[in-house]
N, C-alpha and C positions, 0 to 999 in steps of 0.2 A: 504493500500500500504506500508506505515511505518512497520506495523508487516510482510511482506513477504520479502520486501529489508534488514531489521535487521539479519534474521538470514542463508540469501544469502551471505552476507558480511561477519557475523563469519564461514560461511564455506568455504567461500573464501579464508580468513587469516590463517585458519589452515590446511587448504587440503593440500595448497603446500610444505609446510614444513611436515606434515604427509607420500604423496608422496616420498618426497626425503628419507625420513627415512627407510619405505619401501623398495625402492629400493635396500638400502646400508644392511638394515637386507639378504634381498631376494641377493646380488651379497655374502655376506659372506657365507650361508647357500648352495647356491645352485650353485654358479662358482667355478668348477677345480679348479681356478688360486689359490682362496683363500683359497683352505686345502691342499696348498703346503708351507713347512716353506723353502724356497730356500729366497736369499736376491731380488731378483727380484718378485716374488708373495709378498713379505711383502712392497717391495714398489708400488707397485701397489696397493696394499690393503688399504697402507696408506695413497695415492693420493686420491684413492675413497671416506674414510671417510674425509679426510680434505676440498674433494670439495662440497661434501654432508655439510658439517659442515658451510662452507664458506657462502653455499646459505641457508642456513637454519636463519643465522646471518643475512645478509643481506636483508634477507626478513623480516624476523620481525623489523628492522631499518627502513626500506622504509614503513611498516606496523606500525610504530608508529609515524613515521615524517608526516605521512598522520593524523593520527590521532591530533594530536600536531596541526598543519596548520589547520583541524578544530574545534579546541577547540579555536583559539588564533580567529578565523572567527566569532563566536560563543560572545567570548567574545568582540571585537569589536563592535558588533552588541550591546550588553548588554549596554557595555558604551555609545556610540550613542544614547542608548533611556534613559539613567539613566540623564550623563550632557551633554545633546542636542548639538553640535554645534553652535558654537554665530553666525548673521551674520555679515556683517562688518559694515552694517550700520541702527541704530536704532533710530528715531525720534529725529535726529541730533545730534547723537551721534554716532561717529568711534567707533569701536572695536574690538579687538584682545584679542586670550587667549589660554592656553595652558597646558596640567598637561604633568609632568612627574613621573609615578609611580617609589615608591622603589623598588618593585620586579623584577628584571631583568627577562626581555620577557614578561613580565605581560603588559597587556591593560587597564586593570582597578586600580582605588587605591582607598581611602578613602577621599579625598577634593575633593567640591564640589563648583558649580559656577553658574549662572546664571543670565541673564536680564532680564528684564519686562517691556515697555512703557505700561502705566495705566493711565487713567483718574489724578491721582494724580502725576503724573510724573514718569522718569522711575525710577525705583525701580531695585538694584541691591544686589544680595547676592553674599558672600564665606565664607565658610569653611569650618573646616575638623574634619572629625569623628576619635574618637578614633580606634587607632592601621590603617591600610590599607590592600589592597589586595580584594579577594570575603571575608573575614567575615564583612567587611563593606558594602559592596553594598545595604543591606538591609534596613540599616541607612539610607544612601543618597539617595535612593529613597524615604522612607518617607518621609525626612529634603525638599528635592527638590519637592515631590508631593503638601505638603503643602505649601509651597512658592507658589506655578505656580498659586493657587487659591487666597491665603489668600492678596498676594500682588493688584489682582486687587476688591476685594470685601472688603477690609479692609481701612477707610479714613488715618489713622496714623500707622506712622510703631510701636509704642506701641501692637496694635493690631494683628500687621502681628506677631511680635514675642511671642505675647502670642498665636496664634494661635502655630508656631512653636512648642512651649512649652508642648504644650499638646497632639500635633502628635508623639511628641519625646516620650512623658514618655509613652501614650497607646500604643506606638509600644515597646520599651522595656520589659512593662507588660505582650505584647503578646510573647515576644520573649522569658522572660523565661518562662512561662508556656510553651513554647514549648521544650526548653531545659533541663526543670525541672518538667514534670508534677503532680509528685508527692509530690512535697513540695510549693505549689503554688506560687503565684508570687512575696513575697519576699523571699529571696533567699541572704544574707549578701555576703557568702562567693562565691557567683557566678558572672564570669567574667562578665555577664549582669549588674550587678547591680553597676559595676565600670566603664559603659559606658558613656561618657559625648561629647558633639558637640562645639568645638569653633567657631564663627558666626558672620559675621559682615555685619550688614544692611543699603543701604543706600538711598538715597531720592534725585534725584538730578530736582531741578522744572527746567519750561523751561525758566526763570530768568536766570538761572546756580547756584541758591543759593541750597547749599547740606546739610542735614542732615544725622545723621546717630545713630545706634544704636548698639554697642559695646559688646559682651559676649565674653571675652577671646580672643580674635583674635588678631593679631597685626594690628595696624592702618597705613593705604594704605600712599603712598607719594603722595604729589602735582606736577607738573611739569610744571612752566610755564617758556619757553625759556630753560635758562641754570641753574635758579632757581630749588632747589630738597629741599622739605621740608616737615614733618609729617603735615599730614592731620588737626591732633587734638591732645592735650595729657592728654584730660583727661582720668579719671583712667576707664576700662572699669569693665562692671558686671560681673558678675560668668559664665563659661561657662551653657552653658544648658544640663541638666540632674540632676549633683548632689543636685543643690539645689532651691530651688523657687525664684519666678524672687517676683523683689520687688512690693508694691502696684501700685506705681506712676512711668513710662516710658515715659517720657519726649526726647523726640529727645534733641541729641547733634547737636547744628548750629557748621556748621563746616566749615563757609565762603562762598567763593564765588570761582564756575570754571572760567575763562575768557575763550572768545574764543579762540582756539588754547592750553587752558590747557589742561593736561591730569592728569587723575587718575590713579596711579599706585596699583591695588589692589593683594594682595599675600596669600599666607599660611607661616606656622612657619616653614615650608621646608627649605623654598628659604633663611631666616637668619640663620637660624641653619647647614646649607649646612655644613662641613668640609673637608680642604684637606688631605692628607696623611699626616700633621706634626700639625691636629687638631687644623687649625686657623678658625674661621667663614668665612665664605662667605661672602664682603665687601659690602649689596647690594646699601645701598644711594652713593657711591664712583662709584658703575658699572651704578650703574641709572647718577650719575652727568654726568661721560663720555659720556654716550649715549645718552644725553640733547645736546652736543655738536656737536652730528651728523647731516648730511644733506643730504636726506632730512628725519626730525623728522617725522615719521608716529606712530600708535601704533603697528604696522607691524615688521616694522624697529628697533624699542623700544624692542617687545617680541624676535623678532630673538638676537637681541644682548643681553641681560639677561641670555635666553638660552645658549645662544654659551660659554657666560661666567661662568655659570652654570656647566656644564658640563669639561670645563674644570678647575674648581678648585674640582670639585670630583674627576674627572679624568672617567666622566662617568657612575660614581657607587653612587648616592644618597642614604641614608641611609633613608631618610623620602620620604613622596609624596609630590611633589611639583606643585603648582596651581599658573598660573599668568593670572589675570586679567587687562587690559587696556583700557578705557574709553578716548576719546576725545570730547572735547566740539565743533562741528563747527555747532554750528547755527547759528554764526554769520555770518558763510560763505555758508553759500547755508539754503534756507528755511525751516523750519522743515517738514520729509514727513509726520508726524500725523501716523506713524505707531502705530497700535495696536494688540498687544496678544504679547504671550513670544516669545521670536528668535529662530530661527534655521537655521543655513547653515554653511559654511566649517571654519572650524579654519585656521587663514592665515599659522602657522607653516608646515613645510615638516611634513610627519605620520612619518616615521622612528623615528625623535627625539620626538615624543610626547609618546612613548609606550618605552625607554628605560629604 
């Protein structure tokens, strides 16, 4: 069915514009009017082509905006199965999350996200692959395939990131031999081999006590009340790709949620943000404000980030930006013992999530 409706549709898109050209060849060649040079035959002649001209324009417009609306449809779709939709509520934990790609009209970028209630507690990742747009998608589907497993079949997150570790480097390998097949898979001076994931893993038991494990990411804020304070500060490891992870991965204790805390987790987007006169983005100063809001939801939290977001770009982010938000409320309603990874609607409007 695919191969008969394919080349219905290219005849479609080129008949009518074919048509009209027709016409306007067949009214020059073969109408009185137009092998008269009188100033009336030559305006008439040149109504004919310029309305011939007009529909010929505007149908390939309407012929490419059609085409655009299903590519952005297409893409959509892509990002919904690559970083799944959170739901908002996962084994007594709220959530909320949201990317904004740098490519303007673009759906997809390069930071990645996800949940995971596990046996071991839920388990949550972010981060972001080198460069954005579709030449990353490939990436974050590995980084995220391997997660979605490694987190419930792995006891320590040691092991979930050594898993990561080695999804990353045999998809790289494969990825230059595809790119390179003739110089095999090292390759120095190829963009592959300057690929790297920044990654931050975390461990939250149903105590509230959180660990976590560190490559290159920036470390997430705390928020409890009007309190806004880094997570942790110790120095994190090397992102993943260029270099081997060390022998010994030992989780970083990284305290205690209470209930009603929330985790503010991000990418290097959302600091690195600039306005038009190249100041950062304030974000522990737009998180304190927003600690002073009522009522604090992680809803509430991501929309106003956003909103602040965007307008100290002015719209226009230069990086991808991923925010994640985690609440503790088990202390306020039982835990459901939910298990497998999340999915369902991200609380943000769509519009602001794909600008």
């Amino acid at each position: 069915m695919f191969r008969i409706r394919l080349p219905l549709r290219r005849a479609a898109a080129f008949g009518l514009p074919t048509a009209w050209g027709a016409a306007a060849v067949t009214y020059k060649l073969a109408c009185p009017l137009a092998q008269q040079d009188g100033l009336g035959a030559r305006i008439a002649t040149s109504a004919v082509f310029f309305a011939v001209g007009t529909g010929i324009v505007a149908h390939v417009r309407g012929t490419l905006l059609k085409e655009l609306t299903r590519i952005r449809r297409i893409a959509r779709a892509a990002q919904r199965v690559l970083v799944r939709p959170l739901p908002p509520r996962i084994d007594g934990l709220h959530l909320a999350a949201a990317q904004l790609p740098a490519e303007r009209g673009a759906c997809v970028g390069g930071d990645l996200y996800e949940v995971v209630a596990t046996e071991h507690g839920v388990r949550a990742v972010i981060g972001d692959v080198r460069g954005h747009g579709l030449a990353a998608l490939d990436t974050v589907a590995a980084v995220l395939g391997s997660f979605r497993e490694a987190a419930h079949d792995e006891p320590d997150l040691g092991g979930v990131l050594r898993r990561l570790d080695r999804t990353l480097a045999r998809h790289l390998r494969e990825r230059a031999r595809r790119e390179h097949p003739s110089a095999g898979p090292a390759v120095a001076d190829s963009p592959v081999a300057e690929e790297f994931v920044t990654l931050l893993l975390l461990e939250i038991a149903p105590d509230g006590s959180v660990h976590a494990l560190n490559c290159g990411h920036p470390w997430p804020y705390r928020v409890t009340g009007p309190r806004v304070e880094p997570l942790e500060h110790a120095d994190p490891l090397p992102p993943l790709g260029p270099f081997p992870l060390p022998p010994a991965l030992p989780p970083v204790s990284c305290g205690h949620l209470p209930a009603g805390g929330m985790l503010v987790l991000f990418t290097d987007g959302a600091e690195d943000a600039r306005d038009r006169r190249g100041r950062f983005f304030p974000l522990r100063a737009a998180l304190t404000g927003a600690a002073r809001g009522s009522p604090l939801t992680p809803e509430t939290m991501l929309r106003t980030l956003l909103t602040a977001l965007l307008r100290h770009t002015a719209g226009l982010p230069t990086d991808d930006i991923a925010l994640l938000i985690l609440r503790n409320e088990r202390a306020c309603r039982r835990p459901e013992g939910t298990r497998g990874t999340a999915r369902a609607t991200t609380p943000h409007p769509q519009p602001t999530q794909h600008l």
